[in-house]
N, C-alpha and C positions, 0 to 999 in steps of 0.2 A: 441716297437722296430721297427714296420713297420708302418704307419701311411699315413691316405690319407689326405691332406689340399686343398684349395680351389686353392691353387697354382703348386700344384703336390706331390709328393714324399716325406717322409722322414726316413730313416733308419737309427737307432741307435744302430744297434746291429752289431755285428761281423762277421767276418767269421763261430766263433766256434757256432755260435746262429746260423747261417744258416742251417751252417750240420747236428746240433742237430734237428732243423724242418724236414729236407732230412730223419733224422734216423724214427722220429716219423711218419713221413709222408708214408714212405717205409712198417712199421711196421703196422700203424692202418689203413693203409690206408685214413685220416685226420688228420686233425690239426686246433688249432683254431688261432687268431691272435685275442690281447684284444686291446679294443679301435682302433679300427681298423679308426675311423674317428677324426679329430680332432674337438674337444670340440664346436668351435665357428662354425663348417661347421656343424656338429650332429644337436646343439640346432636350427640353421637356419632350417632344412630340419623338424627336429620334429615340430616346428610351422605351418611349409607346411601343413604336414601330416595331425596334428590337425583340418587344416580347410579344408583338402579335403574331396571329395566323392567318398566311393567305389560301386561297381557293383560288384553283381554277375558273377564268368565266371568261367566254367568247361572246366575242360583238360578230352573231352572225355575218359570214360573207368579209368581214373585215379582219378581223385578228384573234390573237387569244394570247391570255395574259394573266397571272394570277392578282387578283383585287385583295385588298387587306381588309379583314372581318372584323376591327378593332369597330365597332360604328359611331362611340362618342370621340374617339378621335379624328376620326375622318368629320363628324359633326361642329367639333371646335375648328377645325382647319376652316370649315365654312362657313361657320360664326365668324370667324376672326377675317376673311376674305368678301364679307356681307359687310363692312362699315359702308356707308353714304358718304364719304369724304373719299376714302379709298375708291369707290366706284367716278363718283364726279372728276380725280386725277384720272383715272384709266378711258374715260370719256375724252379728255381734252387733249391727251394723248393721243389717241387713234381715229378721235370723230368720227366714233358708231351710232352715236346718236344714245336714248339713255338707255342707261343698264338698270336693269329689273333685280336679279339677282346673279351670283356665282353656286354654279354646282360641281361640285369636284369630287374625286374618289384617292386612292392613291393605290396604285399598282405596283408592277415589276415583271421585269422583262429577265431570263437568263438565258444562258447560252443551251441547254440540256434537258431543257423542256417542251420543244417545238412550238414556242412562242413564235410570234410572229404579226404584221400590221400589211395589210394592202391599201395599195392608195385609196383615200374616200376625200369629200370636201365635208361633213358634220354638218353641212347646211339646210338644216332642218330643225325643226319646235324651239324656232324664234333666238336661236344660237348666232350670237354678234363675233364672239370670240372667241379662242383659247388661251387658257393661262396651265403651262408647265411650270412646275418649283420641282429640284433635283433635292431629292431627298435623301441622295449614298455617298455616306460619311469617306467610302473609299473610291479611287478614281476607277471607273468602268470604261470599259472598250465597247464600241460600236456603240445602239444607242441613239443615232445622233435622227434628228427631223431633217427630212427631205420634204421641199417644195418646190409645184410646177403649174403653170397652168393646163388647164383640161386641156384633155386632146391633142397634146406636147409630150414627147420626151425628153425634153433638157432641162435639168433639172439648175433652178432658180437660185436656189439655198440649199445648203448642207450645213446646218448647226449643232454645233456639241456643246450640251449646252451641261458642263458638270464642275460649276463651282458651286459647294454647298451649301444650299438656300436662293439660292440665285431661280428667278424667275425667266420662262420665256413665255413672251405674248403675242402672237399670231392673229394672221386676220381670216374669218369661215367668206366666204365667197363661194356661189359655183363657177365661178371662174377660177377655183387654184384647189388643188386636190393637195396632200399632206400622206407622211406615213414616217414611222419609226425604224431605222432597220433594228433586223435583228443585235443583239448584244454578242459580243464576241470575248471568251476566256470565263474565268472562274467569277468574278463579282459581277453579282446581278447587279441592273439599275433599278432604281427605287424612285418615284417620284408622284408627286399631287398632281395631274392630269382634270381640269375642268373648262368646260364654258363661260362665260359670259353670257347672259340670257337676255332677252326683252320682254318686258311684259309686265307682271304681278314681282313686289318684293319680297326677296328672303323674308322681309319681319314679319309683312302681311300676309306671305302664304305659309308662316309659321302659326302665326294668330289664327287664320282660319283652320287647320288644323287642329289646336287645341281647343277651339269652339267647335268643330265638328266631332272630335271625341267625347266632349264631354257632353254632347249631346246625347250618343249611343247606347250610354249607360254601359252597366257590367253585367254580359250573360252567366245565368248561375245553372 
């Protein structure tokens, strides 16, 4: 129904497929979107993936995870997740109000690593949303997102979300905390992990960036 291409945007679905995502989305507070990439841009970026190298890197106090170093891949992933179309569908779905940009990385979680996520809510520097894309071609154990509201133990959702390309969209609140369990057996999970933001655009805070560099000149 919603689909990201190497060219931008495509939706196939309805008004009535909208509001039905709005109901779900209001209710579970997420929703997933399948195949959220299209076919020929997926199998491009999984090759990437394939041949890159990740690193180690801890979110203080929260987790640790290795990050992929590949960075115009991880760049196009959010080139291609910065359309204005695609954000205006991801607005009318969730009524965040509007999306400024998306900032994503792509990680991985294995079982042998002492990986690992504690609950947090990422409700902080203007963070509307999260959007997970599964990014491993084979099917992984454990993995899956747990939600609850703060200062609760009963956990809300339990989602496995490992169809490949397939999107998950969550809502940042401090009212609901989030976390990954750990991966369980031999295939690590692979996945684009980002926000939703408010504020300044992907384009414009692209633009201003290439007008503040070129302002700096070249130290010789």
């Amino acid at each position: 129904m919603i689909q990201l291409t190497r060219t931008g945007v495509v939706f196939s679905g309805s008004e009535s497929d909208l509001n039905q995502l709005r109901s779900e989305f209001d209710r579970d507070h997420y929703v997933t979107l399948p195949k959220l990439f299209e076919s020929e841009l997926l199998q491009m970026v999984l090759k990437r993936i394939e041949s890159s190298s990740f690193a180690p890197f801890e979110h203080t106090g929260i987790g640790l995870e290795f990050c992929m170093e590949d960075q115009p891949t991880i760049s196009l992933l959010n080139f291609v997740a910065n359309v204005p179309d695609f954000h205006r569908l991801i607005e009318r779905i969730t009524g965040c109000g509007r999306i400024g940009e998306y900032s994503g990385r792509v990680y991985r979680m294995t079982s042998c690593d002492g990986h690992y996520d504690h609950w947090h809510d990422d409700s902080n520097d203007g963070r509307m949303l999260t959007m997970s894309v599964n990014l491993t071609p084979e099917l992984f154990q454990g993995g899956a997102l747990q939600m609850r509201r703060c200062g609760t133990e009963e956990i809300l959702h339990e989602i496995r979300n490992t169809g490949l390309g397939d999107a998950l969209l969550f809502r940042i609140s401090p009212e609901f905390e989030h976390r990954v369990q750990g991966v369980i057996g031999e295939v690590p999970k692979t996945a684009l992990a980002g926000w939703f933001i408010s504020g300044k655009t992907f384009h414009q805070a692209a633009r201003e960036h290439v007008n503040h560099s070129s302002t700096r000149g070249i130290a010789v």
